[in-house]
Predicted model as a PDB file, atoms N, CA, C, CB and O in Angstrom, pLDDT in the B-factor column:
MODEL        1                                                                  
ATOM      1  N   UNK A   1       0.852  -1.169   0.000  1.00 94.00           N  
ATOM      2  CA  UNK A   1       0.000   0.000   0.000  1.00 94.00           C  
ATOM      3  C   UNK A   1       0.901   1.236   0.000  1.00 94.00           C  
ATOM      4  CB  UNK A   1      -0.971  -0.004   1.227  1.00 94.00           C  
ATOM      5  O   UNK A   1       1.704   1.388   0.921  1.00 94.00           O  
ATOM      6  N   UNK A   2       0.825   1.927  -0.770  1.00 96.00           N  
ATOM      7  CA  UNK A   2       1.256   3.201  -1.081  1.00 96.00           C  
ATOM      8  C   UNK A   2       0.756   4.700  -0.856  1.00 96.00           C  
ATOM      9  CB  UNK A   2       1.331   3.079  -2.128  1.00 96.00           C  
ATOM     10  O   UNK A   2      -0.434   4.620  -1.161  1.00 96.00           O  
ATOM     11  N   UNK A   3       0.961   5.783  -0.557  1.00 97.00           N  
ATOM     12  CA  UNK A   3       0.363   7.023  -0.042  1.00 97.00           C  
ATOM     13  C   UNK A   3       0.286   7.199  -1.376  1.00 97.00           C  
ATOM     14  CB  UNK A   3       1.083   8.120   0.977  1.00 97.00           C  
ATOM     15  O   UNK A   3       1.030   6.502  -2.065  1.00 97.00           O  
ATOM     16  N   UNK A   4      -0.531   8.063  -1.975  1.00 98.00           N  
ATOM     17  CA  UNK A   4      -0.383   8.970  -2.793  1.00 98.00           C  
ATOM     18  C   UNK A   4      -0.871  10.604  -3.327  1.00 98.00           C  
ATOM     19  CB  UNK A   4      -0.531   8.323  -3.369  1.00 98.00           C  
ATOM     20  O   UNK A   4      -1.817  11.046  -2.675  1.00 98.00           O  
ATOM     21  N   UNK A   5      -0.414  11.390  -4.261  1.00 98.00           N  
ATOM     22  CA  UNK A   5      -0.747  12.909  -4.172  1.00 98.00           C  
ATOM     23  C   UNK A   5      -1.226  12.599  -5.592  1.00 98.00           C  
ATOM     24  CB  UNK A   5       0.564  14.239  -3.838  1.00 98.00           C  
ATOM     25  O   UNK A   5      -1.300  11.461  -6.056  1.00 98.00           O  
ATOM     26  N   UNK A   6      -1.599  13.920  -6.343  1.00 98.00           N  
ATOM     27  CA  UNK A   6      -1.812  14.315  -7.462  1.00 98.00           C  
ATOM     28  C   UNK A   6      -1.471  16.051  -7.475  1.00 98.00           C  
ATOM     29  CB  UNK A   6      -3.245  13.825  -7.796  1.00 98.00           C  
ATOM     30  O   UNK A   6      -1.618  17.012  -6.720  1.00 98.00           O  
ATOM     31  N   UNK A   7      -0.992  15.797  -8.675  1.00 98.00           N  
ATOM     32  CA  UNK A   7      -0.311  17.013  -8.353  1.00 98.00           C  
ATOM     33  C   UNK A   7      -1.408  18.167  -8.845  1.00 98.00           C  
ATOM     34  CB  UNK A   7       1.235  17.091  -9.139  1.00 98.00           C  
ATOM     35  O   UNK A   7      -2.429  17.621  -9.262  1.00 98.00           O  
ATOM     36  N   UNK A   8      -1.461  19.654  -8.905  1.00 98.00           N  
ATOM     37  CA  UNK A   8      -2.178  20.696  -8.458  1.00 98.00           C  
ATOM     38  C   UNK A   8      -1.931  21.609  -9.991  1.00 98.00           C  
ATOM     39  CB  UNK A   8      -1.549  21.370  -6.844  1.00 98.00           C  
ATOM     40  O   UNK A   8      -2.825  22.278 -10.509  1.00 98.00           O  
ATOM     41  N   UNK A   9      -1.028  21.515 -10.355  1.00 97.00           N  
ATOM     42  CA  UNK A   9      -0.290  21.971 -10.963  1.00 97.00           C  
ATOM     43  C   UNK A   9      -0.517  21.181 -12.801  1.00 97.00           C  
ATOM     44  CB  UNK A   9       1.020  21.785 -10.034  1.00 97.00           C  
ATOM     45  O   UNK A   9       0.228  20.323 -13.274  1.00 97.00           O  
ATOM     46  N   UNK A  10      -1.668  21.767 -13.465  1.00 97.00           N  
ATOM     47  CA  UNK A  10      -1.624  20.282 -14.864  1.00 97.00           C  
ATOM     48  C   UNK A  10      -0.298  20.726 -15.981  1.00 97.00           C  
ATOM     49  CB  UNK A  10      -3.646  20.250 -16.214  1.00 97.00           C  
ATOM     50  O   UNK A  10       0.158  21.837 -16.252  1.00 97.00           O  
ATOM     51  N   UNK A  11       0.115  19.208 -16.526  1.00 95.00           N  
ATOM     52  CA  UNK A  11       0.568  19.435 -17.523  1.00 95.00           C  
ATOM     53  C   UNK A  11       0.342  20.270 -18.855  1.00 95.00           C  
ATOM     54  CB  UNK A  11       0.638  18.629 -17.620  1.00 95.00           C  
ATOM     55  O   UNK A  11      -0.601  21.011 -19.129  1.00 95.00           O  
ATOM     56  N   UNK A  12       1.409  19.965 -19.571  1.00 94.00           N  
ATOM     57  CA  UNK A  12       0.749  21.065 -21.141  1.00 94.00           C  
ATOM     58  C   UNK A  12      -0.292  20.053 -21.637  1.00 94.00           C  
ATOM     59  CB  UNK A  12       2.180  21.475 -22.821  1.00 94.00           C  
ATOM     60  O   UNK A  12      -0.742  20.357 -22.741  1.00 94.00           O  
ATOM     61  N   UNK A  13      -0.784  18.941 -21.110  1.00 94.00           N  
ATOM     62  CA  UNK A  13      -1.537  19.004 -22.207  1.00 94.00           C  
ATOM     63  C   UNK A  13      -2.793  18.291 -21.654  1.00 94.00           C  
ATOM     64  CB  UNK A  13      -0.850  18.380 -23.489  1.00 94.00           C  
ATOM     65  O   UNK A  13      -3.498  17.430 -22.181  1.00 94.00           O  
ATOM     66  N   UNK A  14      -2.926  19.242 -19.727  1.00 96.00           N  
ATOM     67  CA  UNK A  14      -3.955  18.837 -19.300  1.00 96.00           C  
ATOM     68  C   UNK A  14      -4.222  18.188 -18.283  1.00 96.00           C  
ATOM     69  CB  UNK A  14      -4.316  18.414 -19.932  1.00 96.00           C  
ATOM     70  O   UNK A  14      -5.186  18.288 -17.524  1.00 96.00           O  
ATOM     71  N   UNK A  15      -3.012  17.242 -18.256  1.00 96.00           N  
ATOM     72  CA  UNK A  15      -3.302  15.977 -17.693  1.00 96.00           C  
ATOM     73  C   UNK A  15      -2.554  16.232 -15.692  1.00 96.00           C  
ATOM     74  CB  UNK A  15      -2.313  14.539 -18.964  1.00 96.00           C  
ATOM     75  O   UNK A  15      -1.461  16.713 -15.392  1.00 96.00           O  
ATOM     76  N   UNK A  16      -3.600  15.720 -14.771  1.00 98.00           N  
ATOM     77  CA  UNK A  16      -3.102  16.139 -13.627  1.00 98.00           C  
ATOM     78  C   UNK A  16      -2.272  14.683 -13.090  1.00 98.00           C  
ATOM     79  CB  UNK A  16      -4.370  16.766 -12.643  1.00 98.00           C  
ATOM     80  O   UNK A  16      -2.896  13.623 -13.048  1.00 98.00           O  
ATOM     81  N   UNK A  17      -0.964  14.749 -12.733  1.00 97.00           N  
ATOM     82  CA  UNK A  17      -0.107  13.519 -12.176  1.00 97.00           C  
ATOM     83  C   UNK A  17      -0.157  13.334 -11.029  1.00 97.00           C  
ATOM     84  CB  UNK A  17       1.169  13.510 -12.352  1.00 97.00           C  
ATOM     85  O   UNK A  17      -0.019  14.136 -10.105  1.00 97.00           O  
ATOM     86  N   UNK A  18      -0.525  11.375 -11.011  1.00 97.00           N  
ATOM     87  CA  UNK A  18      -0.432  11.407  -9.694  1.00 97.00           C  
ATOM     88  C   UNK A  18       0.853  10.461  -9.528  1.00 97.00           C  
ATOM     89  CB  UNK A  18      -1.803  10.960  -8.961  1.00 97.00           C  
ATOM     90  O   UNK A  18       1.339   9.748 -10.406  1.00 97.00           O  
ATOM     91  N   UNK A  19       1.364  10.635  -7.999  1.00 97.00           N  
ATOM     92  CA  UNK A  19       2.511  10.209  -8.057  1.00 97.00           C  
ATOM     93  C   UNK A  19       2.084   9.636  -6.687  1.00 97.00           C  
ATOM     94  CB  UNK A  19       3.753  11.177  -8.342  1.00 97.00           C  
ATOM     95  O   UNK A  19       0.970   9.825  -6.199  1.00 97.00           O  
ATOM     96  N   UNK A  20       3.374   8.699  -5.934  1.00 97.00           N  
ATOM     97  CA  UNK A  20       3.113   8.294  -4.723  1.00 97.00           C  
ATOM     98  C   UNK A  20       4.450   9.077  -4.161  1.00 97.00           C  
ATOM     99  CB  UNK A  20       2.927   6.612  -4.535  1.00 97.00           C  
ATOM    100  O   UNK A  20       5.449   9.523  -4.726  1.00 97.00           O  
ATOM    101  N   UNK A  21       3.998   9.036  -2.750  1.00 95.00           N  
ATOM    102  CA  UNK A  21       4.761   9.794  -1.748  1.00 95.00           C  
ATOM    103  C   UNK A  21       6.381   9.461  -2.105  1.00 95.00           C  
ATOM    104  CB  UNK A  21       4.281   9.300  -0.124  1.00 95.00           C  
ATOM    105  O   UNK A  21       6.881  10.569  -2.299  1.00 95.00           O  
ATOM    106  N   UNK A  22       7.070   8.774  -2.219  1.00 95.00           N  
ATOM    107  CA  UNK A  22       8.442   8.646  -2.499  1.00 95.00           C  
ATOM    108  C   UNK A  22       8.912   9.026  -4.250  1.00 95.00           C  
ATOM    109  CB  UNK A  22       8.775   7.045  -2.049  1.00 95.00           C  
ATOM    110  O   UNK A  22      10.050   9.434  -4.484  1.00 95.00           O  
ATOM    111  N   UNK A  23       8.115   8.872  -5.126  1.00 96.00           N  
ATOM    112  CA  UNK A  23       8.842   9.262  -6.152  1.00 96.00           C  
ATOM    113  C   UNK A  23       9.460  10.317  -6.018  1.00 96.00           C  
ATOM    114  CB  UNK A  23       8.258   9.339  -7.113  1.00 96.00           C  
ATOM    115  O   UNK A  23       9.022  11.298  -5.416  1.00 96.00           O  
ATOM    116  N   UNK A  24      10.532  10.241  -6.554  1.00 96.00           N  
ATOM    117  CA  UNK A  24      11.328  11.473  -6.995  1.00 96.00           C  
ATOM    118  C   UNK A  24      11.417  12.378  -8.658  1.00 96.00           C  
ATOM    119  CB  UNK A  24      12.693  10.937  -6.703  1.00 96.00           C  
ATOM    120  O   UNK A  24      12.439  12.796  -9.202  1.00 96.00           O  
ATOM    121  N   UNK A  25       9.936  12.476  -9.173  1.00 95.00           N  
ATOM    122  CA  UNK A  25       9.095  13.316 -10.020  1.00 95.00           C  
ATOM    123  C   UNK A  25       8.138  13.885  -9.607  1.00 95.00           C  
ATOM    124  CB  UNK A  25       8.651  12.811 -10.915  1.00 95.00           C  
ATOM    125  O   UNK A  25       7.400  14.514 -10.366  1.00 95.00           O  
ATOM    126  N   UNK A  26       7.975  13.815  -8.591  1.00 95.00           N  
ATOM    127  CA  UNK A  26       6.668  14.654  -7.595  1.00 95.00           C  
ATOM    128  C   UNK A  26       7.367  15.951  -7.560  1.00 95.00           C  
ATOM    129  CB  UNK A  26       6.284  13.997  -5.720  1.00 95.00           C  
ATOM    130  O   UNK A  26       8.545  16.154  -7.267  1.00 95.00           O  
ATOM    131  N   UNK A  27       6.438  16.817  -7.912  1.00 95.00           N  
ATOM    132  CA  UNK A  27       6.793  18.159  -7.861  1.00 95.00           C  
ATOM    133  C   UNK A  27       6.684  18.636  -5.878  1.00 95.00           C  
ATOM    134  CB  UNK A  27       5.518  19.078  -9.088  1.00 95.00           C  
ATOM    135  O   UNK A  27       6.385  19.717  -5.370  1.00 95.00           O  
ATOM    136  N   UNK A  28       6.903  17.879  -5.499  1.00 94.00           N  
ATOM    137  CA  UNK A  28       6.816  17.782  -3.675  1.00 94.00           C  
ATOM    138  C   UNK A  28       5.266  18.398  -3.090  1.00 94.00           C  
ATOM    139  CB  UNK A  28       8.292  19.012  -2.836  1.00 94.00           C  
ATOM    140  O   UNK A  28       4.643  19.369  -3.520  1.00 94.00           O  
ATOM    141  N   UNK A  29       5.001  17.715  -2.264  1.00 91.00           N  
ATOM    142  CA  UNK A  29       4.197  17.794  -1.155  1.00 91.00           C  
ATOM    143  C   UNK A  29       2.972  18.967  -0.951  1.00 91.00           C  
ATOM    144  CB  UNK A  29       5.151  17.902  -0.142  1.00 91.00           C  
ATOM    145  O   UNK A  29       1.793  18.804  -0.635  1.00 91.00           O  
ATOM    146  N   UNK A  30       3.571  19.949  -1.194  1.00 95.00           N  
ATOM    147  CA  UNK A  30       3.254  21.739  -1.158  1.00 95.00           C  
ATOM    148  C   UNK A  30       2.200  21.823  -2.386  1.00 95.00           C  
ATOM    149  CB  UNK A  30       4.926  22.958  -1.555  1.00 95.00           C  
ATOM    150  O   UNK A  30       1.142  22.451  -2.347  1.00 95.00           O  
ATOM    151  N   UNK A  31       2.661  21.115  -3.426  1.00 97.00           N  
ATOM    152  CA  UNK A  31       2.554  21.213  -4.697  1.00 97.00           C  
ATOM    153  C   UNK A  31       1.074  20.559  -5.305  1.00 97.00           C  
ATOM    154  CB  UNK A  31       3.813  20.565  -5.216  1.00 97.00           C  
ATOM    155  O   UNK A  31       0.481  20.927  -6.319  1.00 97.00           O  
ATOM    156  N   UNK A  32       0.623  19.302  -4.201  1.00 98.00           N  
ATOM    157  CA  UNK A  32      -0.497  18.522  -4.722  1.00 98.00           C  
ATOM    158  C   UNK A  32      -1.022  18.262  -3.539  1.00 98.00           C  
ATOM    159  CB  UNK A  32      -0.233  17.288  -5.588  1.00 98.00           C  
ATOM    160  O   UNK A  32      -0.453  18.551  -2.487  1.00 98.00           O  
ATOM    161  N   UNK A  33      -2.396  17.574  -3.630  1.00 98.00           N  
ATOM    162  CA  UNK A  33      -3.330  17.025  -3.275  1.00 98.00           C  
ATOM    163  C   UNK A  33      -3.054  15.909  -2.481  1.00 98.00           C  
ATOM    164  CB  UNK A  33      -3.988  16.828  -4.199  1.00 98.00           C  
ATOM    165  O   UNK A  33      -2.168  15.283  -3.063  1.00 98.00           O  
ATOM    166  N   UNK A  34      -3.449  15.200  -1.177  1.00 98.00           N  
ATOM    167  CA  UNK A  34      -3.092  13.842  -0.948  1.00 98.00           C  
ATOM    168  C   UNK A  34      -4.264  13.262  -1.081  1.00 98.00           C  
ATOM    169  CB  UNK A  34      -2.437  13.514   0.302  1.00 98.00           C  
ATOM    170  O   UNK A  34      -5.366  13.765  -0.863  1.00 98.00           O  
ATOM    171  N   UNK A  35      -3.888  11.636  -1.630  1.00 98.00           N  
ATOM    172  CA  UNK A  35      -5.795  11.387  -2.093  1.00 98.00           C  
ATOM    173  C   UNK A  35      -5.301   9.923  -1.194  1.00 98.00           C  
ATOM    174  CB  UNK A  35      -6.619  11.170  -4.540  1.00 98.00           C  
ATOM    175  O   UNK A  35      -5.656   8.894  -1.770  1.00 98.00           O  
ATOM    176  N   UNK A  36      -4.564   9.706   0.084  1.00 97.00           N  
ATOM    177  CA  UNK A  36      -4.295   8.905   0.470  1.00 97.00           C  
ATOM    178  C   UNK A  36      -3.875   7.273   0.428  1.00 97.00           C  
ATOM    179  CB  UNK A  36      -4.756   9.231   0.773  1.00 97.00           C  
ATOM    180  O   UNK A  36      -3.611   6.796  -0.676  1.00 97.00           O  
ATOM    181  N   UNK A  37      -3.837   6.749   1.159  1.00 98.00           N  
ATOM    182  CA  UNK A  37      -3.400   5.482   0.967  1.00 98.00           C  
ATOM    183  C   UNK A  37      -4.239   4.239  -0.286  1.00 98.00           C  
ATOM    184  CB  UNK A  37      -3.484   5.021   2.472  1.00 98.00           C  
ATOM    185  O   UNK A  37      -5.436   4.345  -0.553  1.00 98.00           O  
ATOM    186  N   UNK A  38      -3.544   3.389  -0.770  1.00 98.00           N  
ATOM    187  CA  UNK A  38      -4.158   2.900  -2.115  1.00 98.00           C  
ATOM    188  C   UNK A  38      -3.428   1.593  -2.837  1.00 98.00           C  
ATOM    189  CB  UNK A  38      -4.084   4.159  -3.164  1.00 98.00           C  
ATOM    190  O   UNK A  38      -2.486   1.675  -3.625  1.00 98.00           O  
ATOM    191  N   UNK A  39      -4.120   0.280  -2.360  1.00 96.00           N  
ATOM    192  CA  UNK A  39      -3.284  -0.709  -2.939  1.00 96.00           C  
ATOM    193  C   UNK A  39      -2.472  -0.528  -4.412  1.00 96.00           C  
ATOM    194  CB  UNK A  39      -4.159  -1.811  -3.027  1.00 96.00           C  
ATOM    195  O   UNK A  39      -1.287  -0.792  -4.615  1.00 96.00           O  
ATOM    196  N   UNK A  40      -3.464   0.003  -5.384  1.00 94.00           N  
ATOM    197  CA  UNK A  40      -2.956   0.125  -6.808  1.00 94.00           C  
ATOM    198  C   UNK A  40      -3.056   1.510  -7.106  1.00 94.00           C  
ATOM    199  CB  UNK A  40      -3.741  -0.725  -7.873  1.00 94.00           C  
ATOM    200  O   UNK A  40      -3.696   2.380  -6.515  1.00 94.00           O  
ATOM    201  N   UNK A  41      -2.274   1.592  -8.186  1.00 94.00           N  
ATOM    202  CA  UNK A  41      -2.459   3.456  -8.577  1.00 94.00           C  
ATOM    203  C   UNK A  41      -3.386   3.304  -9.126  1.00 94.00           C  
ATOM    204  CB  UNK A  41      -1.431   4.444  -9.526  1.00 94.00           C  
ATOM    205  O   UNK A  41      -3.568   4.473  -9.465  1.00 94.00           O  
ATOM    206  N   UNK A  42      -4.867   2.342  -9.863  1.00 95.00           N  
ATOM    207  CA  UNK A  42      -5.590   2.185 -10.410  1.00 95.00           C  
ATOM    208  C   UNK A  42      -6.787   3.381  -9.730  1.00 95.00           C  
ATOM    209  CB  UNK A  42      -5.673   0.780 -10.476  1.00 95.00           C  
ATOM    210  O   UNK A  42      -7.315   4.413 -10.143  1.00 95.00           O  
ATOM    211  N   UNK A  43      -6.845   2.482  -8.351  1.00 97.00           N  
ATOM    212  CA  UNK A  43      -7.777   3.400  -7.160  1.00 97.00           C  
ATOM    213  C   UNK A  43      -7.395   4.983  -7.229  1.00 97.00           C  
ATOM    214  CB  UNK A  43      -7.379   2.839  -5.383  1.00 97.00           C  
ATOM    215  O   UNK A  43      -8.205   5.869  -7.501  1.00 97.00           O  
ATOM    216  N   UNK A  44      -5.911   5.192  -6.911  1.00 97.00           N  
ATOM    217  CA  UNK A  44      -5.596   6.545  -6.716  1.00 97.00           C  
ATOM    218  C   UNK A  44      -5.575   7.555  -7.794  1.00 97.00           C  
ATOM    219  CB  UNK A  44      -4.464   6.568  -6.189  1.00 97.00           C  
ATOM    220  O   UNK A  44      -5.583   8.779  -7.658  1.00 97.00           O  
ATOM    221  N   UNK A  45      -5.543   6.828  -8.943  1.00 97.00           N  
ATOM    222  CA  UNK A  45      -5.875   7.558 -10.142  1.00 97.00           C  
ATOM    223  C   UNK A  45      -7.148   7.826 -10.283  1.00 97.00           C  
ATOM    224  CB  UNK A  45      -5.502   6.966 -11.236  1.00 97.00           C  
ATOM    225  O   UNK A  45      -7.349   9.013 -10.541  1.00 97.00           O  
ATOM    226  N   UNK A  46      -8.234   7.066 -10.199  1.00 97.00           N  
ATOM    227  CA  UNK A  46     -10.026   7.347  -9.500  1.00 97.00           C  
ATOM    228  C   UNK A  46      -9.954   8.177  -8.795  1.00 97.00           C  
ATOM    229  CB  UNK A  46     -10.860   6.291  -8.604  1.00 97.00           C  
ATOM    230  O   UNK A  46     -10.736   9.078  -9.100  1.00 97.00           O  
ATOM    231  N   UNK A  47      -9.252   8.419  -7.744  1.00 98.00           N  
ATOM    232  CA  UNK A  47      -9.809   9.498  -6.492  1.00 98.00           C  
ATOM    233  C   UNK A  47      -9.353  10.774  -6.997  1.00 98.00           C  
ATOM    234  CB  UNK A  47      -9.123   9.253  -4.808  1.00 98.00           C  
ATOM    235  O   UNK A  47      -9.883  11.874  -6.836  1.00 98.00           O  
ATOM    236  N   UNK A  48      -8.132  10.432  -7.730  1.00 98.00           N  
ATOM    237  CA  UNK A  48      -7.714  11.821  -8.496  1.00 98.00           C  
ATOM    238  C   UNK A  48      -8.835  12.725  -9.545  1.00 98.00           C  
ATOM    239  CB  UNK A  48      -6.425  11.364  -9.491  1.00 98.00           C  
ATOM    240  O   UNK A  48      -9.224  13.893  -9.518  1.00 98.00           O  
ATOM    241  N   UNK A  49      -9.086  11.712 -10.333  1.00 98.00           N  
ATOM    242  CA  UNK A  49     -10.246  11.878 -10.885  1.00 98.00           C  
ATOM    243  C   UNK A  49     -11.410  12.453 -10.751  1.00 98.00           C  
ATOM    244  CB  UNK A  49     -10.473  11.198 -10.995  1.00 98.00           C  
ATOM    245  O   UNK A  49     -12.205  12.766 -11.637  1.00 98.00           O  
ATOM    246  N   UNK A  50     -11.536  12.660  -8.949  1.00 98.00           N  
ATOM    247  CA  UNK A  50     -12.691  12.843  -8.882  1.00 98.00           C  
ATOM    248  C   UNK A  50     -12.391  14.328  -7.975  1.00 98.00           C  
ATOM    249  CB  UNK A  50     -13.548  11.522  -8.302  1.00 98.00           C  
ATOM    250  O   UNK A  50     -13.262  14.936  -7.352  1.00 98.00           O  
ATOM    251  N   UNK A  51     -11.204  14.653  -8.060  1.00 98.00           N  
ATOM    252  CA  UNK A  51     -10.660  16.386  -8.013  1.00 98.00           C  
ATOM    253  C   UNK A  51     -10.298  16.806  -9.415  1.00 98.00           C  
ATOM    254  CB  UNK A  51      -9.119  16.688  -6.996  1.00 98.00           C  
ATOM    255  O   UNK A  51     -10.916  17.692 -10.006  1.00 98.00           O  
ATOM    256  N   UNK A  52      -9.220  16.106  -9.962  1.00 98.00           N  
ATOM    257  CA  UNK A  52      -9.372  16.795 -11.709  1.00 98.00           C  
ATOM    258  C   UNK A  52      -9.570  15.954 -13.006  1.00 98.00           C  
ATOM    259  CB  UNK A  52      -7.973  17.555 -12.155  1.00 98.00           C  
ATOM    260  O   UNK A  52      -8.736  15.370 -13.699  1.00 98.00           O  
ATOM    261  N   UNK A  53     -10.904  16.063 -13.127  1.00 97.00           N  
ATOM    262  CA  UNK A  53     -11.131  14.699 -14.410  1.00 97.00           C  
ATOM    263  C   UNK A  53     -10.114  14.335 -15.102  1.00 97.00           C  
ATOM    264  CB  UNK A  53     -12.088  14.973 -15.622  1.00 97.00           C  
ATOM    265  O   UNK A  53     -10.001  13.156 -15.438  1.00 97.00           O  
ATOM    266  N   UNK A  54      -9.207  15.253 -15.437  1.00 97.00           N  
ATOM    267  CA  UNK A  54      -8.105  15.030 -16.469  1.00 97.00           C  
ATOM    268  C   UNK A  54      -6.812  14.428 -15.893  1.00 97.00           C  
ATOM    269  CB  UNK A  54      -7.742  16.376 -17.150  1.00 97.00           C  
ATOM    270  O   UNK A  54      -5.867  15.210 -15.994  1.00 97.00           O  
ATOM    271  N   UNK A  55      -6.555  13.422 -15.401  1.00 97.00           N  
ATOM    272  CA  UNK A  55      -5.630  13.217 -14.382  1.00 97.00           C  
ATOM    273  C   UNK A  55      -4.781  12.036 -15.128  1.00 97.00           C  
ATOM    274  CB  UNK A  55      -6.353  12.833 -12.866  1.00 97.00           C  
ATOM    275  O   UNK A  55      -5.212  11.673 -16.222  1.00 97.00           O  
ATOM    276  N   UNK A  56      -3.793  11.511 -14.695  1.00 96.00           N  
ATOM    277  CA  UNK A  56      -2.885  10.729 -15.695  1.00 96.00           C  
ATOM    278  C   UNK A  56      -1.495   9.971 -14.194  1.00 96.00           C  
ATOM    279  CB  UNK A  56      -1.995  12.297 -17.307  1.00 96.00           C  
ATOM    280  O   UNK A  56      -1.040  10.513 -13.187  1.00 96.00           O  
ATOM    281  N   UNK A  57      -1.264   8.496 -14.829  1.00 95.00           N  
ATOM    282  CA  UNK A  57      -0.104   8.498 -13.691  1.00 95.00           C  
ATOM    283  C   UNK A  57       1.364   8.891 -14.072  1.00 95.00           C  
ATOM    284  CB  UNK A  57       0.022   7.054 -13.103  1.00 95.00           C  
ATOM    285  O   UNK A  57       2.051   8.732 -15.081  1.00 95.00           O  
ATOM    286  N   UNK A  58       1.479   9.229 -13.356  1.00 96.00           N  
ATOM    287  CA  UNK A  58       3.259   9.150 -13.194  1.00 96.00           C  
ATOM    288  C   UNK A  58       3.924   8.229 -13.935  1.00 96.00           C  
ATOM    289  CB  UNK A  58       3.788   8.771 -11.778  1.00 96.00           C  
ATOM    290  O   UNK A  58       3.927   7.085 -13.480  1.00 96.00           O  
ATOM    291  N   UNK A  59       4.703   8.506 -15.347  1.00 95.00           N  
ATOM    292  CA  UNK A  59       5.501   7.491 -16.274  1.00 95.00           C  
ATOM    293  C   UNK A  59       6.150   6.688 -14.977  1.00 95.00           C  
ATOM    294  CB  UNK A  59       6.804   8.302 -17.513  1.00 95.00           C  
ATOM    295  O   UNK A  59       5.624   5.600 -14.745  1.00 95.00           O  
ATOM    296  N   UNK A  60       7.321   7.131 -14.035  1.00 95.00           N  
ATOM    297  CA  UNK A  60       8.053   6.745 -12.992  1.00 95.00           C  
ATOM    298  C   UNK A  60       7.552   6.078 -11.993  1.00 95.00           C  
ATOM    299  CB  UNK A  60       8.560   7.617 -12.542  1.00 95.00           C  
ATOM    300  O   UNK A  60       8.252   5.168 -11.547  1.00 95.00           O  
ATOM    301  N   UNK A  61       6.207   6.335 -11.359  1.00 95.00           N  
ATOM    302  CA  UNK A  61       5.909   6.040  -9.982  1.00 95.00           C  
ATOM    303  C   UNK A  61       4.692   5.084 -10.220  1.00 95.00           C  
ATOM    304  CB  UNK A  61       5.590   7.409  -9.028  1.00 95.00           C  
ATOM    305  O   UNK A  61       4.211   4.325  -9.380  1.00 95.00           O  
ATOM    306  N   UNK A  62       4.315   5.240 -11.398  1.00 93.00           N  
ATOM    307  CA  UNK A  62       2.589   4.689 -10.880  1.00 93.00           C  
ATOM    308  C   UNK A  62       2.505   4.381 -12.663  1.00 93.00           C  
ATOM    309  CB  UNK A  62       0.988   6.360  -9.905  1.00 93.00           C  
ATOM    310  O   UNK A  62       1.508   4.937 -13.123  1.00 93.00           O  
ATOM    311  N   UNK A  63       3.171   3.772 -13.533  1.00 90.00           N  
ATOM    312  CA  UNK A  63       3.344   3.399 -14.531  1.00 90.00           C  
ATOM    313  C   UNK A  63       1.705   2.882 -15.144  1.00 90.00           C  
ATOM    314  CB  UNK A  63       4.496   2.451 -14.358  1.00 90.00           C  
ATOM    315  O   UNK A  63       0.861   3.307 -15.934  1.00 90.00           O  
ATOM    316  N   UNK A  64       1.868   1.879 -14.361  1.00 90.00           N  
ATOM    317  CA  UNK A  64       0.383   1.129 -14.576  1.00 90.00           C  
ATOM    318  C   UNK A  64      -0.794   2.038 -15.049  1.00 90.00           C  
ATOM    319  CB  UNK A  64      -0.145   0.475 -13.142  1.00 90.00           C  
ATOM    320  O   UNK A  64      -1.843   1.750 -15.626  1.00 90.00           O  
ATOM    321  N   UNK A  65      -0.268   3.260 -14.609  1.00 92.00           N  
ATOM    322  CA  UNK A  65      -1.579   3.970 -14.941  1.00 92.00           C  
ATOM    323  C   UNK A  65      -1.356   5.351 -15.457  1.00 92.00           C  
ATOM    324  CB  UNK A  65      -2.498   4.064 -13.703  1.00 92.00           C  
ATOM    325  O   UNK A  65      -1.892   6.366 -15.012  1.00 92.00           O  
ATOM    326  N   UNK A  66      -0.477   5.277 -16.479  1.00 92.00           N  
ATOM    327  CA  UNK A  66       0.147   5.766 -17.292  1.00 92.00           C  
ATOM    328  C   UNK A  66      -0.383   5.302 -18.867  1.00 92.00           C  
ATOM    329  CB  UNK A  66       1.456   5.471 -16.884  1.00 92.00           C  
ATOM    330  O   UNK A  66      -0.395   4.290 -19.567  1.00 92.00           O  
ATOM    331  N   UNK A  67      -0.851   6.878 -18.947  1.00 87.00           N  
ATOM    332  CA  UNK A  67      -1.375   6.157 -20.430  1.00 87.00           C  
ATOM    333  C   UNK A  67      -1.022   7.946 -21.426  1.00 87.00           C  
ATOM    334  CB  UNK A  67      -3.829   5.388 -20.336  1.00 87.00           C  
ATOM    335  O   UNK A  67      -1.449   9.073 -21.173  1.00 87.00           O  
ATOM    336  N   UNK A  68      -0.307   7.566 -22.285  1.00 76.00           N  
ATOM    337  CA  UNK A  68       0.718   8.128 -23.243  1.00 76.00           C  
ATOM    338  C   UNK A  68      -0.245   8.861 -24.008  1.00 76.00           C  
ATOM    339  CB  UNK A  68       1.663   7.055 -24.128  1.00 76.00           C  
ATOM    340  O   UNK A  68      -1.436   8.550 -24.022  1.00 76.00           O  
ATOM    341  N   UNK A  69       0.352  10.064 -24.803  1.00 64.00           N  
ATOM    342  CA  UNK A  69      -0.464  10.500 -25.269  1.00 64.00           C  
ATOM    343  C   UNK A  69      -0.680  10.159 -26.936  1.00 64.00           C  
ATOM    344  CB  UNK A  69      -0.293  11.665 -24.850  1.00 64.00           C  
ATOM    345  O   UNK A  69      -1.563  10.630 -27.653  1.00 64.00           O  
ATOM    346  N   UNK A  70       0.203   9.368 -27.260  1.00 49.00           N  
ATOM    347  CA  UNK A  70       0.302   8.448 -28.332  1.00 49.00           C  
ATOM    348  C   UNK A  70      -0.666   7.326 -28.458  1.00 49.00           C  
ATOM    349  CB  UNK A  70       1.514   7.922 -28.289  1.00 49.00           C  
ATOM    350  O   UNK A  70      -0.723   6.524 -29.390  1.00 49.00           O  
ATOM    351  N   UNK A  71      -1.459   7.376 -27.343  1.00 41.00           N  
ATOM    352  CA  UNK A  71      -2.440   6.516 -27.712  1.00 41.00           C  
ATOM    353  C   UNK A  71      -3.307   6.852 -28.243  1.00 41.00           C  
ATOM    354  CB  UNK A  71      -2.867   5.962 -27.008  1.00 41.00           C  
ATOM    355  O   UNK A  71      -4.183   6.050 -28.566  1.00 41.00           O  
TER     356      UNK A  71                                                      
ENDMDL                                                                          
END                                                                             
């Protein structure tokens, strides 16, 4: 189980990242949302979701739920 944030801050092209508490691509702490503890980034990407529809995971931290914009 993993903590996790989403960050506050969207990308260029929208998309809000969520990361878990230890990555080191988290724009830090100050910066995002905590949408708390979460077996899979699957869940924490949902809860993100449900602060900024447009939300996306972390290439680095939360891969699984990482979806490119090449798709």
């Amino acid at each position: 189980m993993s903590l996790f944030y989403v960050d506050k801050k969207a990308q260029e092209n929208g998309d809000h990242e969520i990361h878990t508490a230890s990555c080191t691509h988290s724009p830090g702490i100050k910066n995002c949302d905590p949408l708390g503890y979460h077996i899979a980034c699957s869940t924490a990407l949902d809860a993100a979701k449900a602060i900024y529809p447009q939300s996306n995971g972390c290439y680095y931290c939360s891969h699984s739920s990482y979806h490119s914009e090449d798709k």
